[in-house]
N, C-alpha and C positions, 0 to 999 in steps of 0.2 A: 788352773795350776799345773807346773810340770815339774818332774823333778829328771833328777838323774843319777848315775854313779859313777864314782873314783873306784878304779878297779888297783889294788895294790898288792906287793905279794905276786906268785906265778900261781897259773889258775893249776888245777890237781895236786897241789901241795897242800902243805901243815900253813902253810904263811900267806896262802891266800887270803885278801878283805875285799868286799866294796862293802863301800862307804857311800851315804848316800846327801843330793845335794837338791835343794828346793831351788825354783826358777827354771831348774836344768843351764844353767849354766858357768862353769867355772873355770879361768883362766887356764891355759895347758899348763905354763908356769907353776904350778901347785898341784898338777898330776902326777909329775916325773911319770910317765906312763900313759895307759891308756884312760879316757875318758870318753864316754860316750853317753846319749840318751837324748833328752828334747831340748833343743835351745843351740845357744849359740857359743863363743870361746870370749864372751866378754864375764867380767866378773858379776854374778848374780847379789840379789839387794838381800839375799835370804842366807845363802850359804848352806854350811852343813847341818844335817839334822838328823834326828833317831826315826829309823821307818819304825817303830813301833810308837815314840810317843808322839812324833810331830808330824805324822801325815791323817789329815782329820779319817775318821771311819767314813762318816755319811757326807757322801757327796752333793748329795738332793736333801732335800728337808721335810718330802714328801712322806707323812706316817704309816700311810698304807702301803706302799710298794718303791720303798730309796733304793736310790743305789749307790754303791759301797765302794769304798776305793779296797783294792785290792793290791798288796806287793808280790810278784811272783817271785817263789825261791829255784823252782825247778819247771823246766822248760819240759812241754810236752813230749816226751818218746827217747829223753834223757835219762841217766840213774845214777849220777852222781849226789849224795844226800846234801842238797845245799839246804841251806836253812838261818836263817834271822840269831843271830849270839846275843842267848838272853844274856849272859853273865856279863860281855865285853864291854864296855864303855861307848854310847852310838850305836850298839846294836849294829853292829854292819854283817854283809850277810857271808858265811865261813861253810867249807865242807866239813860236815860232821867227820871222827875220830872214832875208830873203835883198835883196840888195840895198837895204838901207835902208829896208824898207817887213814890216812884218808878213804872214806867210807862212798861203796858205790851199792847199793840196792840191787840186790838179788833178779836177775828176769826171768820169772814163773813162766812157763810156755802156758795158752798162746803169748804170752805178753814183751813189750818189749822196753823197760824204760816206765818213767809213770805215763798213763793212759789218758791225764787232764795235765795243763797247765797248773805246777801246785805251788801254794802259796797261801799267805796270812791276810788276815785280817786286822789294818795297825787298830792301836786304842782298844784291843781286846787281852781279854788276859781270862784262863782257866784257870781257877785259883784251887792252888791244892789243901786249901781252908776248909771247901766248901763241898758237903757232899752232895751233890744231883739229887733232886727227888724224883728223878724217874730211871736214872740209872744207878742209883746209890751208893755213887763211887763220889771219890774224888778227882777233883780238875788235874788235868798234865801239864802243869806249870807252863804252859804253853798260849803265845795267840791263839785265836782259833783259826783252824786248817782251813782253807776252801780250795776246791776240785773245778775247775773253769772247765767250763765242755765246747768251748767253741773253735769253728776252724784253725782259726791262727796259732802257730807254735810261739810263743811268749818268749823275750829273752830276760836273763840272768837280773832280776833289781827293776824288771817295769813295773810302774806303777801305773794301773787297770780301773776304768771303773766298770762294775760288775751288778746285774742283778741276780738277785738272789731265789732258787728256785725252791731249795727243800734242805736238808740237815738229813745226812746217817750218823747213828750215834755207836762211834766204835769203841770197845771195851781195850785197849793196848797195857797189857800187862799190868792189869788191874784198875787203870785210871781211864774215868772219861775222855775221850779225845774225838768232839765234834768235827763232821767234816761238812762242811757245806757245799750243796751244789751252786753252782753260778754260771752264768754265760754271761760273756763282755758285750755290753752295749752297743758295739760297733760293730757285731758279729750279723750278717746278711737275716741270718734266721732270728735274732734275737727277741721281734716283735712277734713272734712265734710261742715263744716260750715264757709262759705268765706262771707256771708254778710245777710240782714235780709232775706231775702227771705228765704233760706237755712232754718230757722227756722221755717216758717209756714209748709215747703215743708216735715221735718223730724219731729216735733215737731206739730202736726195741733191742733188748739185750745190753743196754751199756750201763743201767743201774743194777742189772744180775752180773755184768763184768767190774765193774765198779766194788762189787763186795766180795768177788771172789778173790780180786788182787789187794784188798787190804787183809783178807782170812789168810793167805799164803805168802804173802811178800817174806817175813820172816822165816818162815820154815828151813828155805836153806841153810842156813845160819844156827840152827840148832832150837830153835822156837818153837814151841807150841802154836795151832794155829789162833789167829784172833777173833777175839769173840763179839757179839752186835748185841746193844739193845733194841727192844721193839721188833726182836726175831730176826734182827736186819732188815728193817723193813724201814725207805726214808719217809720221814716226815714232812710234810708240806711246807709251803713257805710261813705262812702262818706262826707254824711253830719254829722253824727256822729262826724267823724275827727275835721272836720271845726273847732265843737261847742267844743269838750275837746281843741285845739289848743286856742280858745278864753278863756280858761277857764283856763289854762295854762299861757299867757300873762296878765289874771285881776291878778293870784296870784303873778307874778311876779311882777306887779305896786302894790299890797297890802302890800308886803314885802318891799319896799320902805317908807312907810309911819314908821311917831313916834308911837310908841308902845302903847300911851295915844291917838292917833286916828284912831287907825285900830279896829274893831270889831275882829276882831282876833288877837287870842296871837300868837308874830309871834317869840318867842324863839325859838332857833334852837341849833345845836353844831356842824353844819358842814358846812356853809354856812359862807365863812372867808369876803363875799361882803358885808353882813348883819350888821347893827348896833346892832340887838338882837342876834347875836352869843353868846354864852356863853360857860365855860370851865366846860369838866366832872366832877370836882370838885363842880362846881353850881347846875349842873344838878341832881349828886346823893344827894344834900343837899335837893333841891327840893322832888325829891324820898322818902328821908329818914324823909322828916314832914310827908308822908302819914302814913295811919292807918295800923299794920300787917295784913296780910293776916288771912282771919279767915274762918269760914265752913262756907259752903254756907245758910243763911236763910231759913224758906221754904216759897217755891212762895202758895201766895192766892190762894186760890181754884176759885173763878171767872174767876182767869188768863185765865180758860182752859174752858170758856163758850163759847158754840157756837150762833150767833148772826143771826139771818136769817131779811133780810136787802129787802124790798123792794118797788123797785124805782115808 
């Protein structure tokens, strides 16, 4: 399976989308703009789709150790906050807003940019229903987060398949907000890496880097730092499992719900069980109110300050 995206909107603006497209392929004709990713410029049998409800989770079917399709929002040693729009229709993937101005992520010295390829997990949902019984919070309304550790820098809306190594489970202003380690399958070392350990053992220092840039990523910004369950100590894959399988069964009860009480937009186009199913037809109309694609803005000079942070 490939997919790809319709980039619309100019990237470091308010009106930035991708939008994303199964087969990976879709006529330029219906880009006005750029398109890119796998495949080719004839028109695909699948069309558009939600990277949250319509790109399966598990790739493999294997119960002991799958692997997971993965959407990256944020390319490795980047820090612009892109991120999957639970609210928008299609879920296409937008730079976060704080104050009226497009949101770039703080860079904590040493660090520059996030330190993994990051991005979601589709078909998962942290339900802010439900409280953890091991962190006794509630879910961040959110996919759940995973942190890719392998060589390759990722671009904007690929879709990855990933195995999964261990789960830190970070406390972010009061809510659960799972992150999962992973490495891409295609990654030279991947046969390397069977579970977390494997990562402090080849990797030494990146799961103690790893928590330090989620404890301080906010600080500059006026935040207190963030706080970890299990002492900040990651969890195995194991448990990893567990917690994407829970997270996997809340989206499934999410997708059940009226579309006027779910905190997510659960539009889909392939999902025939769904009352928010809709037909490609709807789906490119959706597409087609967004803004054309345009040249990229240029990013703030700030963006690229470095922030020495200390506790």
């Amino acid at each position: 399976m490939s997919y790809s995206i319709v980039e619309r909107g100019s990237p470091n603006t308010l009106g930035y989308r991708a939008y994303f497209v199964k087969a990976g392929k879709i006529k330029p004709a219906s880009c006005f703009g750029k398109c890119f990713g796998t495949g080719g410029n004839e028109a695909g049998p699948n069309g558009f789709i939600s990277p949250v409800h319509d790109i399966p989770l598990y790739a493999t079917n294997d119960p002991e150790s799958p692997i997971l399709n993965m959407v990256v929002e944020i390319p490795r040693w980047t820090n612009a906050k892109m991120e999957i729009s639970k609210e928008e229709t299609l879920n296409p993937i937008r730079q976060d807003v704080k104050k009226g101005k497009v949101r770039f992520v703080s860079n904590c010295f040493p660090h520059h940019g996030y330190i993994w390829n990051y991005g979601a997990l589709p078909q998962t949902w942290e339900d802010p229903d439900h409280i953890d019984e091991h962190t006794q919070m509630r879910g961040d309304k959110d996919p759940i987060d995973v942190c890719e550790i392998g060589y390759k820098v990722q671009s904007i809306g690929a879709v990855i398949q990933v195995k999964v190594l261990g789960v830190v489970a970070l406390i972010d202003e009061g809510e659960t907000d799972w992150k999962v380690i992973a490495i891409d399958v295609t990654d030279p070392q991947a046969k390397d890496f069977n579970d977390i350990g494997d990562v402090e053992k080849l990797m030494p220092g990146f799961l103690r880097a790893t928590n330090e840039w989620f404890k301080i990523y906010k600080v500059p910004t006026g935040n207190p730092p963030n706080e970890f369950a299990f002492e900040g100590a990651a969890k195995d894959k194991k448990f990893a499992l567990g917690v994407i399988q829970q997270g996997y069964e809340h989206w499934k009860q999410v997708l059940k719900k009226k579309a006027e009480d779910s905190p997510l937009a659960l539009v889909n186009t392939t999902i025939t069980s769904s009352a928010t199913m809709v037909s490609q037809e709807e789906a490119k109309a959706i597409v087609d109110k967004a803004d054309l694609y345009g040249a990229p803005a240029p990013i703030p000079p700030e963006a690229d300050k470095w922030h020495y942070v200390s506790l």
